[in-house]
N, C-alpha and C positions, 0 to 999 in steps of 0.2 A: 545338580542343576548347572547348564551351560553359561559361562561366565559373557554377558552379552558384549561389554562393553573391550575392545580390544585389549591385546596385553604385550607391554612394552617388556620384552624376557632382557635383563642386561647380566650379562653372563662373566663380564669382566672380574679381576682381583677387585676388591668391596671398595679399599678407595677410588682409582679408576671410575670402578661402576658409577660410584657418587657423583664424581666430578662431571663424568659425561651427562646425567642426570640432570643436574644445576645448568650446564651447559644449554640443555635443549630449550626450544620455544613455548610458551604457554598451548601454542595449539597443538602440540603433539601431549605435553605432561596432561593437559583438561582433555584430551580425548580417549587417554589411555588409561591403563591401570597398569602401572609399574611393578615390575617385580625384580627386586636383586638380588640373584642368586647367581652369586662367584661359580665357574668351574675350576679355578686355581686362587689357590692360598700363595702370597710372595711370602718367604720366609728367607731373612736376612742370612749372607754365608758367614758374617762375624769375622770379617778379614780384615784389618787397618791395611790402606791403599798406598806403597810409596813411591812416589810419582819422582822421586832422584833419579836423573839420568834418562827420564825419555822429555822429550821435544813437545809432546802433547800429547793429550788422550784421546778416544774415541769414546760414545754413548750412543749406542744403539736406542734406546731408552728411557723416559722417564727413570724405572725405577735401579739403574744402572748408578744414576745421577745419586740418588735417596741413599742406596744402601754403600756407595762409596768413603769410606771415612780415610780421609787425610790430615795425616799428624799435623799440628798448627804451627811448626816450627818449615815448614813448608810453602811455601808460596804460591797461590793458585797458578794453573799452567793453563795453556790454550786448550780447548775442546771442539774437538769436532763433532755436531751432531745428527742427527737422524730424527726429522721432526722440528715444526717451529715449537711445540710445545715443552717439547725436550729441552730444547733451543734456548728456550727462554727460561726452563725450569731452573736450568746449569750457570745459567747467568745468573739468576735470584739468588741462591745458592753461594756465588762470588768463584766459580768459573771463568776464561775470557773465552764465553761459547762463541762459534763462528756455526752458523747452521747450512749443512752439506749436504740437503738434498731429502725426500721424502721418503726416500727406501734405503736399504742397505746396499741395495744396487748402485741406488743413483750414490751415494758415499762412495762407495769405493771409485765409480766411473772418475767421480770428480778428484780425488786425491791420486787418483793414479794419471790425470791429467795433469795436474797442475804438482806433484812430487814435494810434496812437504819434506824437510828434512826429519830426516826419525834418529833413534828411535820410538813409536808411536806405540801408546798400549788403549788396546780394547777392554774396557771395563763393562762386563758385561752379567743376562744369566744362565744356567745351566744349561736350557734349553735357546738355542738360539739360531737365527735364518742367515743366509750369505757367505757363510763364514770369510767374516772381514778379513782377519787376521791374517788368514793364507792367502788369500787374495790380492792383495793389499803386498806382502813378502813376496810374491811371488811377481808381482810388479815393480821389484826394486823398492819397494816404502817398508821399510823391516818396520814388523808389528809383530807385539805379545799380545796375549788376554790373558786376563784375571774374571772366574767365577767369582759374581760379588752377591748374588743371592739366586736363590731356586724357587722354580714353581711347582707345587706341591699342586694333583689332582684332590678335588672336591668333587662329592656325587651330591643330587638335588636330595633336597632333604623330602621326607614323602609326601609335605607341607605343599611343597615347591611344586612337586611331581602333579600330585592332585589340581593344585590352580590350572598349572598351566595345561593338562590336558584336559580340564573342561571348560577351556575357552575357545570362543567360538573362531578367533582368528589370533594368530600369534606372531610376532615380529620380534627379529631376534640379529640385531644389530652385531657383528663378530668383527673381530678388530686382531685376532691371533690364528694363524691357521692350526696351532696347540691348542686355544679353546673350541674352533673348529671339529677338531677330532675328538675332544674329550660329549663335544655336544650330540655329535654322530652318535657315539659310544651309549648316549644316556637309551637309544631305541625309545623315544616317546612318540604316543600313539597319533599326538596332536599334530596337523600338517601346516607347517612353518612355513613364514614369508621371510625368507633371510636376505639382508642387504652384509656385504663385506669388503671390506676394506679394499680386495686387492684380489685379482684372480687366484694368485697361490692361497690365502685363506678361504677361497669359495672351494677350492677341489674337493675336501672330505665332505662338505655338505650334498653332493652328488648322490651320497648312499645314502641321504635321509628322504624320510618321506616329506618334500617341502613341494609347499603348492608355489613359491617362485624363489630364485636367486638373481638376484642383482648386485651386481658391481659398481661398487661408487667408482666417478668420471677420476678421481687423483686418490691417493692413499691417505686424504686428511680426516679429522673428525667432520671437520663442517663439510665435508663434501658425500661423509655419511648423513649428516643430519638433513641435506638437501635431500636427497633419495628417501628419504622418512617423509618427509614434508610432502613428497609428491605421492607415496603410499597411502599418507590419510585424504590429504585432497581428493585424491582416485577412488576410496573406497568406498562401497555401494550401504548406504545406509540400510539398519534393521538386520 
């Protein structure tokens, strides 16, 4: 039986997923039927971070921020971040975060403008966009990176697979061009309304069967949630 009521596919690591969740408006949660189902598991690298002798860090990431452990004999150093969310995560945390821009793009544009003194390291995970580091070095700002946790692919469970390909319209919010590709990969029959963070994570959804792709107007959450907001408002009842 075709599932009438639409369905919110959140495809993010399960905390993430949560938080964006909570995040959203009642009139997207009460018009949807949520579903979360991670494409990637974060699994910490179990590295202790020792930040003696660089100038400051960089965090691409929320979970950059998480799976960083600094010895407590150590005194928080300045961070540069990627995201006000990040932004603020690293400050909660007891970082002195300075937030640098919405992309790793715009990061690097900005410290390669303004030349922090380094040395700078990138705490980062396995899989990752921009590459700051080189970037960043190769503009006079010497940067290391440190792997501080990996993203482990996950496949939908048959549970997952079932809901969502027998709903009748499917909205699938993507915020990694990694989950991206892993989503492509799944070949589900059902034809997807993707809204994404950022051109470079819409490209693998090209080879999916999606009945539309849209690009939120900045790379933030709430400017994904605005493009949700205007999907359900638009959609044709029954």
């Amino acid at each position: 039986m075709t599932t009438q009521k639409p369905l919110l596919l959140i495809t993010r690591p399960l905390d993430a997923g949560q938080r964006f969740v909570r995040s959203l408006p009642e009139e997207i949660t009460q018009a949807t039927l949520v579903v979360c189902a991670p494409l990637i598991e974060i699994k910490s690298g179990e590295k202790d971070v020792d930040t003696a002798g660089y100038r400051a860090v960089i965090f691409s990431s929320r979970n950059g921020v998480r799976h960083s452990r600094v010895p407590k004999d150590q005194p928080p150093i300045k961070a540069y971040c990627v995201g006000q969310a990040t932004t603020e995560f690293a400050r909660k945390t007891g970082w002195k975060a300075i937030y640098a821009g919405a992309s790793a793009s715009e990061l690097v544009a900005r410290l390669c403008q303004c030349k922090p003194s380094g040395p700078l390291l990138h705490l980062r995970g396995k899989l990752t966009v921009g590459n700051i580091a080189s970037s960043l070095t190769r503009a006079g700002v010497t940067t290391t990176e440190l792997v501080v946790y990996d993203q482990l692919p996950v496949s939908f469970s048959d549970e997952a697979r079932q809901t969502i390909e027998l709903a009748k319209h499917v909205i699938a919010p993507l915020f990694s061009r990694r989950t991206a590709e892993l989503l492509a990969a799944e070949n589900l029959a059902s034809r997807m309304y993707v809204v994404a963070l950022s051109p470079a994570v819409s490209q693998p959804c090209f080879s999916m069967n999606c009945q539309q792709i849209t690009v939120a107007k900045q790379p933030t959450r709430d400017a994904v949630i605005e493009v949700l907001l205007d999907f359900f408002r638009s959609l044709p009842s029954g």
